[in-house]
C-alpha positions in Angstrom: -139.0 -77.2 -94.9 -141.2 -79.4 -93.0 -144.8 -78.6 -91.8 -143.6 -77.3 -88.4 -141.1 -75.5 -89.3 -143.0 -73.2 -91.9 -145.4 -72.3 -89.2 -142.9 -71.1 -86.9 -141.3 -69.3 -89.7 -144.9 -67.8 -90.6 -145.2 -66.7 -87.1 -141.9 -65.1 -87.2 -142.9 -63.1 -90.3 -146.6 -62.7 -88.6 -144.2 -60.2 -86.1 -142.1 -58.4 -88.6 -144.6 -56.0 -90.3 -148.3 -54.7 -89.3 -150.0 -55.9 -91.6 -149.0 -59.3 -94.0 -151.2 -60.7 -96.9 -151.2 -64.4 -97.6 -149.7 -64.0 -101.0 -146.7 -62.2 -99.3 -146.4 -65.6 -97.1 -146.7 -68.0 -100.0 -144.2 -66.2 -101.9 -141.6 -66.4 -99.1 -142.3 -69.8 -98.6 -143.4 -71.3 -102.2 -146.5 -72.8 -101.3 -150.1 -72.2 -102.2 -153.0 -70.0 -100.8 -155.0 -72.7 -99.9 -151.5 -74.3 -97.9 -151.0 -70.7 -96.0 -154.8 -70.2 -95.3 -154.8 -74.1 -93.4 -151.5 -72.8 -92.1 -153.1 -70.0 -90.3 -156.2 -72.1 -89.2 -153.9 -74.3 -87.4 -152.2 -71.0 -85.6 -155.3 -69.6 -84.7 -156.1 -73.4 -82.8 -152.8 -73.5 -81.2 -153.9 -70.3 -79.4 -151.8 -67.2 -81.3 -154.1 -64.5 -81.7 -154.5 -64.0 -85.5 -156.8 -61.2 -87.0 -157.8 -60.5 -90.4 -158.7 -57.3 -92.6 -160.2 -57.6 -95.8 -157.8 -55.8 -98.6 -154.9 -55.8 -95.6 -153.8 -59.2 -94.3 -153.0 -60.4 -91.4 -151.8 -59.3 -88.2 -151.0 -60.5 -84.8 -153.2 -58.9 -81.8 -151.4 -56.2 -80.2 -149.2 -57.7 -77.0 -148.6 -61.1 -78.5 -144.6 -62.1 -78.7 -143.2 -65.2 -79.8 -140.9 -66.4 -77.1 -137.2 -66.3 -78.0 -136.3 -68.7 -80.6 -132.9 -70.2 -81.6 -130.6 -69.6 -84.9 -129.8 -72.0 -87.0 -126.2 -72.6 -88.4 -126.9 -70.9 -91.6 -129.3 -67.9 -90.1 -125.8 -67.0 -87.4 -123.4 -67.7 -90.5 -125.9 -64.8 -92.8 -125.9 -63.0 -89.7 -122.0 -62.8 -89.6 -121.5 -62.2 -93.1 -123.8 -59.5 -92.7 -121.8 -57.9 -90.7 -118.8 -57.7 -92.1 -120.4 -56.1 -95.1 -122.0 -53.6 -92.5 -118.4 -52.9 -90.7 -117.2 -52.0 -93.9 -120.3 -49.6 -96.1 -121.4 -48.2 -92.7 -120.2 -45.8 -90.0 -119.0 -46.5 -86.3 -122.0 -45.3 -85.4 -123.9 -48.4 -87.0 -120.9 -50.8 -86.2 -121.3 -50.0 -82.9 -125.1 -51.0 -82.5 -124.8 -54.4 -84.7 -122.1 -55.3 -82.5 -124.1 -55.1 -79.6 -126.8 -57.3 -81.8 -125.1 -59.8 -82.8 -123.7 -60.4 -79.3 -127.3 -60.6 -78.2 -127.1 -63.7 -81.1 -124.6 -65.2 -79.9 -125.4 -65.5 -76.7 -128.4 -67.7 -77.4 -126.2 -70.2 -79.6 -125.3 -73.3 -77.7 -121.5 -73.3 -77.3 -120.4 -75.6 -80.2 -122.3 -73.3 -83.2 -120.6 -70.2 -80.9 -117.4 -72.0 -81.6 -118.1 -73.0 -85.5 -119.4 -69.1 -85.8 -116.0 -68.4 -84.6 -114.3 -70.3 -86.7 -116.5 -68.9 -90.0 -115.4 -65.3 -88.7 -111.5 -65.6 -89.3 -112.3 -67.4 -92.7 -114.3 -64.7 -94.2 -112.5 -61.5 -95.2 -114.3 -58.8 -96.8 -112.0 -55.8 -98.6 -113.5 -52.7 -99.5 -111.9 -49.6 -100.9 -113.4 -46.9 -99.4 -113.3 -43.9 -101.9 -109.1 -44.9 -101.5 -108.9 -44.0 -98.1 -107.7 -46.4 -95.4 -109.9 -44.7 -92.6 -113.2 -46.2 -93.5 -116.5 -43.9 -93.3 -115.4 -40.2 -92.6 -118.3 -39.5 -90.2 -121.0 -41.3 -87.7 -123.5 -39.6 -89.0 -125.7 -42.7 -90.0 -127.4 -43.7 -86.8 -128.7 -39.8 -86.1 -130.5 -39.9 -89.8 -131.8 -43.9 -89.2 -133.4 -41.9 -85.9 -135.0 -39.0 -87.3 -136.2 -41.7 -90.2 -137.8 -43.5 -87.3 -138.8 -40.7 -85.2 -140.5 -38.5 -88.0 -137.9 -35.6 -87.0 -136.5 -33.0 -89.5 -132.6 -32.5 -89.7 -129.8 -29.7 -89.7 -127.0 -30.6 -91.5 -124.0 -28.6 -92.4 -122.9 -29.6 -95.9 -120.3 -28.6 -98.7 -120.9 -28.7 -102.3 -118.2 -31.5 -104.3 -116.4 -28.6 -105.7 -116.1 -26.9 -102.8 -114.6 -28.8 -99.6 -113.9 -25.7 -97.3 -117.2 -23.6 -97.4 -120.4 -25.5 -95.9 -123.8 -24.5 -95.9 -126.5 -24.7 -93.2 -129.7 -26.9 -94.3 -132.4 -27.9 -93.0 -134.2 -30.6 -94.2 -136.9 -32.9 -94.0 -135.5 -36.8 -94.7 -137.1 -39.8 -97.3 -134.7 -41.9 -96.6 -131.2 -43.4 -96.9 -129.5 -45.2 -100.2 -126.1 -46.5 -101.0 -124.7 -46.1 -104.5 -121.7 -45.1 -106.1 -119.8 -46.5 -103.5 -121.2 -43.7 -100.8 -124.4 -43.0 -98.7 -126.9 -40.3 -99.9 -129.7 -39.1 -97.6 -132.6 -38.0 -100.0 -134.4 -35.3 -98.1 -136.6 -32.1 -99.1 -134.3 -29.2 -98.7 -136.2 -26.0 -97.1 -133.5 -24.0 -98.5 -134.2 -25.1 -102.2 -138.0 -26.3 -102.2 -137.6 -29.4 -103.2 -136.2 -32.4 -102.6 -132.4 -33.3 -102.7 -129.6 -35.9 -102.8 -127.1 -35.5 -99.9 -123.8 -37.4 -99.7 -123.1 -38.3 -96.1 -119.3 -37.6 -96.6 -119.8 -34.1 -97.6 -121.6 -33.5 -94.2 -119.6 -32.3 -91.5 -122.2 -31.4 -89.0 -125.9 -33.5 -88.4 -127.9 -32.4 -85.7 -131.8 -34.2 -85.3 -134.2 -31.0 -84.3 -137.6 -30.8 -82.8 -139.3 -29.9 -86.1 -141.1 -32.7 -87.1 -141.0 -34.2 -90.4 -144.0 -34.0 -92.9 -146.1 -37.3 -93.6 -144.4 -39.3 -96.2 -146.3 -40.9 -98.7 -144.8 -44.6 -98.9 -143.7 -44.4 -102.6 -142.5 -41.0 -102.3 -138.6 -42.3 -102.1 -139.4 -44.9 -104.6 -141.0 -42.3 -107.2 -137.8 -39.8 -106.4 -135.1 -42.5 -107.1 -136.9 -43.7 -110.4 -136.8 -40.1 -111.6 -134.0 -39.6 -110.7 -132.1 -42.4 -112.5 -134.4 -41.5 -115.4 -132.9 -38.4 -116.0 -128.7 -39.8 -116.0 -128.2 -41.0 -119.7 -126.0 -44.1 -120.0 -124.6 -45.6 -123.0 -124.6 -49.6 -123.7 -121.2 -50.7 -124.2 -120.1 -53.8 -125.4 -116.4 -55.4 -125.1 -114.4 -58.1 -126.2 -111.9 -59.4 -123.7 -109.3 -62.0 -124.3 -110.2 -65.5 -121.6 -106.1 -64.6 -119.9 -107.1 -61.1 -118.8 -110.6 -61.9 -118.2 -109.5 -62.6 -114.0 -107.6 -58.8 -114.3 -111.4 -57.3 -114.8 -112.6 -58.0 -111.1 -113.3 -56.2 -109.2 -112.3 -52.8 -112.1 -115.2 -53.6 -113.8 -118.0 -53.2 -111.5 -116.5 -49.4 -111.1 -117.7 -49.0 -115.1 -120.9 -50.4 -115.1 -120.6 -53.9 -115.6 -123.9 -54.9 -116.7 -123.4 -58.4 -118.4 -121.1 -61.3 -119.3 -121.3 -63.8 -122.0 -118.5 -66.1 -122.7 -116.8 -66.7 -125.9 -114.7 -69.6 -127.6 -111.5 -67.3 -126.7 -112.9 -64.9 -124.2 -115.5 -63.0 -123.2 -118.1 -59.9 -124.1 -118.9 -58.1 -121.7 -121.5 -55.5 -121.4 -121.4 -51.5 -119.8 -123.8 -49.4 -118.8 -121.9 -45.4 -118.5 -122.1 -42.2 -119.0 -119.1 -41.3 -120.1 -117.4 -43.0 -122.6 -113.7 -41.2 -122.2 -113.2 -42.9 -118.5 -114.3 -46.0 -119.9 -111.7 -46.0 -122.7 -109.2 -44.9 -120.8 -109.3 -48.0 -118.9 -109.7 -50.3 -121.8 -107.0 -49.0 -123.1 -104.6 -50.9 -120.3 -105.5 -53.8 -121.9 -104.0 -53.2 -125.6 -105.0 -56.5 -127.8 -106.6 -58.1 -125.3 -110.0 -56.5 -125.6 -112.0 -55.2 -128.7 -114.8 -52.7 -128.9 -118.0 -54.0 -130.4 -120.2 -50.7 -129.6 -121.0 -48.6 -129.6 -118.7 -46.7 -132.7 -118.4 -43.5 -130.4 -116.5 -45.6 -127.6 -114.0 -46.9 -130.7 -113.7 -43.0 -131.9 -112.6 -42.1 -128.2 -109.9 -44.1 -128.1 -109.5 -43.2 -131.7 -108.7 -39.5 -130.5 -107.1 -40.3 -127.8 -104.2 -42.2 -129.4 -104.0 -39.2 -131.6 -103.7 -36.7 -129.2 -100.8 -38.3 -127.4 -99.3 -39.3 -131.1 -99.2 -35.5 -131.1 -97.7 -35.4 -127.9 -95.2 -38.1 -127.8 -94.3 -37.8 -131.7 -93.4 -34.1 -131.9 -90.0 -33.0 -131.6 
């Protein structure tokens, strides 16, 4: 990236947050201190009012807007990609709104990158199996939360426990924030009905409503200090498998949905490494593979399969 460039790009950042240290700008661009520090000097004598706090950063003087810049071929081709992973781990509600973004995008492209971005769309197919249905996110519940997260506003959400689809409850709760894992959304949000601060799946909610009670201040690593409890407190065992190199194409994308951790390749195959909780659904699915994969550890993932085999000796063999 040439000189000019960077400070454009620095200006761009500049806009994105409050407050900005120079660190945080060398980092993104992998140059020194002393390079960002001349970089801003020559900001400040182009005219672009820069302040300073000491222990803060920088910032850009309230009313200041870069005028509108162009994409470049890669930026639009991230952008597109980005939404096609967003049209299929998101609701309508969400789909709808980066549509209308990256329209906005388009619009500024000359006409031959709106053509090339055209052609990238119809060569880049994303499949995603939602939770086995063919009817993609069951609600559009996601751009009411992203609101109230915005807004400071409390929610009332009318939810049903996993073992219980047909009776919902009425909560009313005060959202951190939003996280995708386990193939779902979770809102993590203090529940007023239970005192304390819980994780709610977005396709067990049938009902989201923002209200007019406003949310309590959040203390910026409140979500971060939740989550890293929270995973804390799920015990996973390391798990480490043998697979044969002609079945090792069959794993993907299976093995991400065990906890595919690791790969390291063999003269013959490859050992892969797991991170689960439970070791009976992860030897019921090594098990497909017969010969082709070996257990290396731990010895209670060999003993499940061990019993399993037994149990439907017992089954199969009796008379």
């Amino acid at each position: 990236m040439n000189r000019i460039d960077r400070l454009t790009a620095i200006l761009i950042q500049l806009q994105t947050k409050r407050w900005i240290t120079a660190s945080e700008i060398a980092d993104r661009h992998e140059v020194s201190l002393r390079t960002i520090y001349r970089d801003i000097r020559s900001l400040e004598e182009a005219g672009v009012p820069i302040g300073a706090a000491a222990g803060k950063g920088y910032f850009i003087v309230d009313g200041y807007h870069l005028p509108p810049v162009m994409f470049t071929r890669e930026e639009a081709g991230a952008m597109l990609i980005a939404g096609k992973l967003l049209d299929k781990l998101s609701d309508k509600s969400l789909q709808t709104a980066y549509a209308a973004a990256i329209d906005k995008i388009k619009s500024i492209l000359p006409s031959t990158e709106r053509d090339t971005l055209e052609g990238l769309n119809d060569q880049i197919v994303i499949y995603h199996n939602e939770s086995g249905s063919a009817e993609g996110y069951p609600n559009n519940f996601l751009l009411t939360i992203q609101k109230a997260l915005m807004e400071g506003k409390c929610l009332q959400i009318d939810y049903h426990a996993g073992y219980n689809y047909q009776k919902t409850k009425e909560r009313r709760v005060d959202p951190h924030g939003l996280i995708f894992y386990s193939n779902a959304w979770h809102l993590i949000a203090y529940c007023q009905l239970r005192k304390a601060v819980r994780d709610f799946r977005l396709d067990r909610m049938q009902q989201v409503r923002m209200i007019s009670d406003c949310a309590s201040p959040k203390n910026p690593d409140e979500l971060k200090n939740y989550l890293h409890n929270h995973w804390q407190t799920i015990q996973l065992t390391e798990a480490r498998v043998w697979f044969d190199e002609k079945v090792l194409s069959a794993l993907t994308p299976s093995k991400y949905y065990f906890g595919y951790v690791d790969e390291e390749r063999t003269s013959d195959g490859a050992v892969l490494t797991f991170a689960i909780s439970d070791l009976h659904y992860l030897g019921s699915w090594l098990m497909s593979f017969g010969r082709n994969c070996k257990i290396q550890e731990p010895d209670a993932l060999r003993q499940t399969i061990v019993n399993t085999v037994e149990h439907l000796a017992e089954i199969y063999l009796s008379k």
